[in-house]
C-alpha positions as CSV (number, residue, x, y, z in Angstrom):
1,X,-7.7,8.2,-18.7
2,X,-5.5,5.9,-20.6
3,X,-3.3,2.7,-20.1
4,X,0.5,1.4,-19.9
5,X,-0.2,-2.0,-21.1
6,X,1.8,-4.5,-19.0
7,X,3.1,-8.1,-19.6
8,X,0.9,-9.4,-16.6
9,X,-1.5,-8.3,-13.9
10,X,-2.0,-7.3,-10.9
11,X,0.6,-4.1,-11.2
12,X,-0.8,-3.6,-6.3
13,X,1.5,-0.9,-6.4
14,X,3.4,2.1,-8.7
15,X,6.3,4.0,-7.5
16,X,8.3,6.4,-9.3
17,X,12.0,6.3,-9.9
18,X,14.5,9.2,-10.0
19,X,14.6,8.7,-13.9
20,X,11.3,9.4,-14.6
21,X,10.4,5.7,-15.1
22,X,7.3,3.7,-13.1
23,X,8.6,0.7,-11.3
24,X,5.4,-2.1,-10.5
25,X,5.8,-5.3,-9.1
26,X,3.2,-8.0,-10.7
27,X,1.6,-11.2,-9.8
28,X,4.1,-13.6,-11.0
29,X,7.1,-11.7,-9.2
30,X,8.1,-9.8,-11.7
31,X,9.8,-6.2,-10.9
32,X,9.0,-4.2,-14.0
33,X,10.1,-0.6,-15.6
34,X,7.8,1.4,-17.8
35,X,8.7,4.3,-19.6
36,X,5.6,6.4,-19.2
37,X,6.6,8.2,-22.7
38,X,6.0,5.6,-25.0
39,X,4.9,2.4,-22.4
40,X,8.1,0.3,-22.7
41,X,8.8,-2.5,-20.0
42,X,11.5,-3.8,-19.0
43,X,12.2,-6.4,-16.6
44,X,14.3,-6.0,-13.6
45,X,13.9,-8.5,-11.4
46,X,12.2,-11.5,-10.4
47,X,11.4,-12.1,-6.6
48,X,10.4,-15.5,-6.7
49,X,7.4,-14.6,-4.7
50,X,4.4,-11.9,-4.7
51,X,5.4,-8.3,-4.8
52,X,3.4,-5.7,-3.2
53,X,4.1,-2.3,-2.0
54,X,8.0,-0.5,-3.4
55,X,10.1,2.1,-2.6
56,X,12.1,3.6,-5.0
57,X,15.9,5.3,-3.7
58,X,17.9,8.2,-5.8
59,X,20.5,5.4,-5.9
60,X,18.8,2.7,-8.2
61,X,18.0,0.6,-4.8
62,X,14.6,-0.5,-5.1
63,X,12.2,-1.8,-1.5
64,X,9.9,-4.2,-2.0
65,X,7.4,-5.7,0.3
66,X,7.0,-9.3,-1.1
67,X,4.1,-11.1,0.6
68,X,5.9,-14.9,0.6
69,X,9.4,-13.6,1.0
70,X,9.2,-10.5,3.5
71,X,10.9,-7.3,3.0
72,X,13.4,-7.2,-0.1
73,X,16.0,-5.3,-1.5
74,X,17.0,-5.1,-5.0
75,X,20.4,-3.5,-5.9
76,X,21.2,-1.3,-8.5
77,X,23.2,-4.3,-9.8
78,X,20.1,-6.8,-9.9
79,X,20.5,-8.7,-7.0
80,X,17.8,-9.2,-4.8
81,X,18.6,-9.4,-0.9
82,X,16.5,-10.8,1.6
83,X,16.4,-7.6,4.7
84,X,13.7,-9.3,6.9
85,X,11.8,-12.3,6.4
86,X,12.0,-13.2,10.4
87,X,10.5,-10.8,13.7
88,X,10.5,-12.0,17.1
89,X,11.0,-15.5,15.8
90,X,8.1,-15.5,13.9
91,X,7.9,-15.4,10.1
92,X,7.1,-12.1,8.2
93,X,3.7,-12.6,6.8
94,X,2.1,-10.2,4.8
95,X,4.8,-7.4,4.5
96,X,2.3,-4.7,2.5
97,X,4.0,-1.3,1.7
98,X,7.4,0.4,2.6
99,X,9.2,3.5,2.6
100,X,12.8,4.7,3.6
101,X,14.4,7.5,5.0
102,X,17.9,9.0,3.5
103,X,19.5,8.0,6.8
104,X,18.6,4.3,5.9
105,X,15.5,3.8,8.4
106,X,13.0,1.7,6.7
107,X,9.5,2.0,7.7
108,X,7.0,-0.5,6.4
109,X,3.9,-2.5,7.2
110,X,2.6,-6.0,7.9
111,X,-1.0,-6.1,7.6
112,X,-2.3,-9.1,8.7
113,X,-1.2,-12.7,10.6
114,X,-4.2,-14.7,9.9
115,X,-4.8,-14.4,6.8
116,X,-2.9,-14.7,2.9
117,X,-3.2,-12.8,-0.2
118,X,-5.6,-14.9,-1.3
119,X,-7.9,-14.5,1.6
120,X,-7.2,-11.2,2.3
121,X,-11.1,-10.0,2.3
122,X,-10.8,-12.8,5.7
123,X,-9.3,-10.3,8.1
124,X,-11.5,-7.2,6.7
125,X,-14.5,-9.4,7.8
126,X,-12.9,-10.2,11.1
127,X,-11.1,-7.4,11.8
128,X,-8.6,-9.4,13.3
129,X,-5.9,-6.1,14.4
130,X,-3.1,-8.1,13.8
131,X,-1.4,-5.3,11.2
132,X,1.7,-3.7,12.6
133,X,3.5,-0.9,11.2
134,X,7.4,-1.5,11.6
135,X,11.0,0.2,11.8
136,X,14.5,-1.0,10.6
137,X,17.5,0.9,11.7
138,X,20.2,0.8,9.9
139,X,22.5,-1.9,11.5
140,X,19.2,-4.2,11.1
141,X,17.6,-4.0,14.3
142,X,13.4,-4.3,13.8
143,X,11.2,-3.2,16.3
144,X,7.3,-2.7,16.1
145,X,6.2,0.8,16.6
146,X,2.3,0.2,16.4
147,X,0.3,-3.2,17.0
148,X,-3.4,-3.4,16.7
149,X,-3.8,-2.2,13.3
150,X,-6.6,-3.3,11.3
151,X,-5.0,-4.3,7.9
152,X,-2.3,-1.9,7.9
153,X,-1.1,-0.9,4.4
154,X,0.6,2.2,2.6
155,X,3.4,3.8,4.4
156,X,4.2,7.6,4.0
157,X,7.4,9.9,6.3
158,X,6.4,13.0,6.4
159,X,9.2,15.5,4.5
160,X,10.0,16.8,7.8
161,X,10.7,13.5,9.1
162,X,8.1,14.8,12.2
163,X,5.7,11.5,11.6
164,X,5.3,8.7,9.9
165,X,1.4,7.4,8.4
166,X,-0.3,3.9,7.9
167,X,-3.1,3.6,6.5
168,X,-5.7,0.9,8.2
169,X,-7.7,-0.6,5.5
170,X,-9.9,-2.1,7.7
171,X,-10.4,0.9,10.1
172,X,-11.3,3.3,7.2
173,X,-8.4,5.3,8.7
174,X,-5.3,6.9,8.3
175,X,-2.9,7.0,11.6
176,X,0.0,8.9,12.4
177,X,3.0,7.9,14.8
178,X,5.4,10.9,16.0
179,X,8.9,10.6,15.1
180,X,9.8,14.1,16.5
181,X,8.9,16.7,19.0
182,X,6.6,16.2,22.5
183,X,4.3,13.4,20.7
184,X,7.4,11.3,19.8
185,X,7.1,7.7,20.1
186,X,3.3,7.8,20.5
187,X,0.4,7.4,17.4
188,X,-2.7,9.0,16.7
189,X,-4.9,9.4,14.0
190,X,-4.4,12.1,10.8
191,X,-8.0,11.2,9.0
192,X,-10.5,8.9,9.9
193,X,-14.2,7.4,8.8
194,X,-13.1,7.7,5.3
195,X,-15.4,7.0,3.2
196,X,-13.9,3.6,1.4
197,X,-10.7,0.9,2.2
198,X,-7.8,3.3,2.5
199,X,-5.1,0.8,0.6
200,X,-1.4,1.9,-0.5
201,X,-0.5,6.0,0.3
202,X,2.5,8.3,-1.4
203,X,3.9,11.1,-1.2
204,X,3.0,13.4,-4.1
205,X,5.4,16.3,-5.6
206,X,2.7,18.6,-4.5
207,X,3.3,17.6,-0.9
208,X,0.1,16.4,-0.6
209,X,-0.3,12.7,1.0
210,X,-2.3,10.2,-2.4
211,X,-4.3,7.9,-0.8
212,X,-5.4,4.8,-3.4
213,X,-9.1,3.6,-2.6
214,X,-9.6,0.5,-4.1
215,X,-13.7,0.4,-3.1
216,X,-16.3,1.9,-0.9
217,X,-17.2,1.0,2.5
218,X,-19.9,-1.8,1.9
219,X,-23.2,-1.2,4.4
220,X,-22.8,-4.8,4.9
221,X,-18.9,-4.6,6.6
222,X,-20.2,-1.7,8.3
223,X,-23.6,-3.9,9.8
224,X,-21.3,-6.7,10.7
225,X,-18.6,-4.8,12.4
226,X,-20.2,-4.3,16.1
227,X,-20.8,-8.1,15.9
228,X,-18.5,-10.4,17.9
229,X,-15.7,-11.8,16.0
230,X,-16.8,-15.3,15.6
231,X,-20.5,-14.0,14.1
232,X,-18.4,-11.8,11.2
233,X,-15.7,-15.4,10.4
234,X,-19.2,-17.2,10.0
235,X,-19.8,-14.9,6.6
236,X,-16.2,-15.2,5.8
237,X,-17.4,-18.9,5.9
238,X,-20.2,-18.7,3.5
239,X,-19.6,-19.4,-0.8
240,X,-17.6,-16.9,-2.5
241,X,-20.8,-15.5,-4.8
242,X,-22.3,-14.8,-1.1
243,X,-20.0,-12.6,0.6
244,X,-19.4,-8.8,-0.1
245,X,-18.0,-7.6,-3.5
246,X,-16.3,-4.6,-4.3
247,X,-17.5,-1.7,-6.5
248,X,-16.4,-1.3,-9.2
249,X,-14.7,2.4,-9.3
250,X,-11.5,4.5,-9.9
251,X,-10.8,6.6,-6.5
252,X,-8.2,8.1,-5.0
253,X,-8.0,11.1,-2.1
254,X,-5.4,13.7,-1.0
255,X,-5.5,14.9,2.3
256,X,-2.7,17.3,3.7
257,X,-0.6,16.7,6.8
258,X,-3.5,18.6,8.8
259,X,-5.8,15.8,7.6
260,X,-7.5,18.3,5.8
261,X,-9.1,16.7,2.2
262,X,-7.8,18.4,-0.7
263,X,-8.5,16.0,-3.5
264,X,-11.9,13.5,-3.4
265,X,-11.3,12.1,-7.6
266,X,-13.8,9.0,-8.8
267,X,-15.5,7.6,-11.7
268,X,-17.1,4.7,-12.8
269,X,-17.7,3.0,-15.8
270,X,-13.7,3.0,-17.0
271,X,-12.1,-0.2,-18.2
272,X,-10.0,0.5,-14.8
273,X,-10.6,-0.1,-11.3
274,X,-9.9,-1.3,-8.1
275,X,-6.9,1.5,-7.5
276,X,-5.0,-0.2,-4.8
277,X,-1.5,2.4,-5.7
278,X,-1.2,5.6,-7.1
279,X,1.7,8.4,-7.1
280,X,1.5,11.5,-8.0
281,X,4.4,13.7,-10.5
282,X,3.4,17.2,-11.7
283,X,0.1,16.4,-11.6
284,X,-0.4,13.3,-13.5
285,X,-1.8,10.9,-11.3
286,X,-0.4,6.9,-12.0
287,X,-3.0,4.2,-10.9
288,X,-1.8,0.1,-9.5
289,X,-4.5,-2.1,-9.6
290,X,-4.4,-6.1,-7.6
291,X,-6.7,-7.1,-10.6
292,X,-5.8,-5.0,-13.9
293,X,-3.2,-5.6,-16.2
294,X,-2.0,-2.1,-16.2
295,X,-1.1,0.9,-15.0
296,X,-3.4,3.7,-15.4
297,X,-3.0,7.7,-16.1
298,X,-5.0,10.3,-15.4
299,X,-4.2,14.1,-14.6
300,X,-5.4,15.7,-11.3
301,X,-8.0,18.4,-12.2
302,X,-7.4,21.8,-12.4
């Protein structure tokens, strides 16, 4: 495994762009390119806010899911415009990962109400089900096309445009909402009781759906979980150096649109961890992480 060294941490996802080039998003809003063949960055944009999860068009248009500022759209010129910061008349909190159709439908996630970036670990403790998984048409229109999600995150269309996926961090699942066919307009679930916190999903060139898995379930969570809500906010209440931690680990999965596992790839003991994005190219696997200051690269074994 080795490193693109970046200018800044906390690269939550990595998307690729039609020139070959990574595109991350980092903690102090910064959009950046890297040049995977010799680790280059350059800057492209500032948000002004917290970027999160991207989508990358054959255009030069980059989504990004900005966690202050809502759901964003940089230009091939530079600019950045605002495409929803407002739903139902409430602000967009939390808008976590993103993908678009070539018609122009945008499908992306909010995965929490309650709780910020910061405090995220809050809601996988409570298990609030406040995470929604969203659609924008074209001429603007937003509607929610699942509520009830526990910490929804990464966002993959299927290439046959049959289904859209969200991943539920919380729920250690993967679910699936029909676009096409007798299921349409109803959701069900591709993979679940995964085996760790499902985080940001792509699709891979080997048409298999990457799944980032930033830790393993914790036999604490999973204790707490058939305790009423107010019993789990009581830990979130207790000192920092008391709660849960993660595990320290590099893990990603591929599963198929069957929700048949293909790929189950970990370590430990890297300089690397806490894989919250990956995407997959010709079999070179590139890792986001919320903590490190780097993008990580790996090839998928043979």
């Amino acid at each position: 495994m080795s490193r693109l060294e970046l200018p800044g941490d906390g690269p939550e996802d990595v998307v690729r762009s039609p020139d070959g080039k990574l595109i991350v998003g980092i903690h102090d809003g910064s959009i950046l390119s890297i040049d995977p063949a010799d680790g280059s960055v350059q800057k492209l944009a500032d948000t002004g806010g917290r970027p999160l999860g991207l989508h990358a068009d054959a255009d030069g248009s980059l989504l990004i899911c900005d966690f202050e500022r809502g759901l964003l759209e940089r230009h091939p010129d530079g600019t950045v415009e605002v495409l929803v910061d407002e739903i139902d008349g409430e602000r967009l909190k939390f808008a976590s990962n993103v993908v678009r159709d070539t018609d122009g439908t945008i499908y992306f996630s909010s995965s929490t109400s309650r709780y910020s970036l910061a405090e995220y670990t809050g809601d996988l403790l409570e298990h609030s089900g406040t995470g929604r998984l969203m659609r924008r048409d074209p001429d603007g229109k937003v509607e929610t096309l699942i509520a009830g999600l526990q910490f929804a995150n990464g966002v993959v269309l299927a290439p046959d445009r049959a289904c859209v996926l969200v991943a539920e961090t919380a729920g250690y699942r993967v679910a699936r909402y029909w676009l096409t066919g007798p299921k349409a307009g109803t959701h069900d679930i591709l993979v679940e009781n995964l085996p760790g916190f499902p985080d940001n999903m792509a699709l891979g060139s080997d048409g298999l759906v990457w799944i980032a898995v930033p830790a393993p379930r914790d036999p604490l969570l999973d204790r707490l979980l058939p305790l009423p809500g107010i019993l789990r906010r009581i830990v979130w209440a207790l000192p920092d150096r008391a709660r849960p931690k993660p595990k320290r680990t590099v893990w990603v999965q591929a599963v198929d649109f069957d929700g048949r596992l293909v790929h189950d790839l970990q370590c430990e003991g890297t300089d690397f961890s806490m894989v919250t994005g990956v995407v997959e190219q010709d079999g070179t696997l590139y890792l986001g992480s919320l903590t490190e200051s780097a993008v990580a690269v790996t090839r998928v074994p043979s």
